[in-house]
N, C-alpha and C positions, 0 to 999 in steps of 0.2 A: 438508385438511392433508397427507394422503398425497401429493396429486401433485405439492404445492410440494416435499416432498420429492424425489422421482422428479426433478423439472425440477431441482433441485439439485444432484443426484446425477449427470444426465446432461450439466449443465454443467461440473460443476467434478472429474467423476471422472476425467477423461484427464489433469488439469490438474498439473506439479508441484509441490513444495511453492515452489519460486523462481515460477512463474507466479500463483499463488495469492497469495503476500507483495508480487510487485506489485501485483494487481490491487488486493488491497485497499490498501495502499499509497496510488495513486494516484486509489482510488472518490472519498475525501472530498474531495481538494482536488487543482485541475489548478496547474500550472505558471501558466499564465496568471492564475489568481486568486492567487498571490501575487506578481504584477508589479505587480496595482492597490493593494497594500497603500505605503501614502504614509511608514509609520515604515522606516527604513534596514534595524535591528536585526531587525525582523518579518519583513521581507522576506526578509532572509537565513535567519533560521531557519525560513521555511516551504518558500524553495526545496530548504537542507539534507535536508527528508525526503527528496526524491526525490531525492538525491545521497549517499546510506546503502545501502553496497552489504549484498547478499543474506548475504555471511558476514558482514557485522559484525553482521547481526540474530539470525544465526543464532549465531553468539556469546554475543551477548547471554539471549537465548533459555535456552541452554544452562544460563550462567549461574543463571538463577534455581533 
């Protein structure tokens, strides 16, 4: 369990908070997988996460 840490640590500790909100961001679902989505509406709204810039998240964020 420690060195999953350590490897955690040393991946993601240079990383900013905007590099980070991509990454994860973009882990679950590529671009490409919602091109093959056949409903209009889906489509759209799965391309929109990756078109949700870093201050409106962090807006949002704040908000809570």
């Amino acid at each position: 369990m420690s060195r999953l840490f350590i490897v955690v640590i040393v991946l993601f500790g240079g990383c900013s908070d905007r590099q980070l909100y991509e990454f994860g961001r973009d882990l679950g679902r590529s671009k490409a997988q919602c091109e093959t989505l056949t409903v209009a509406d889906e489509r759209r709204a799965c391309a929109a996460q990756f078109e949700r810039a870093y201050r409106d998240y962090q807006r949002e964020r704040e908000d809570l």
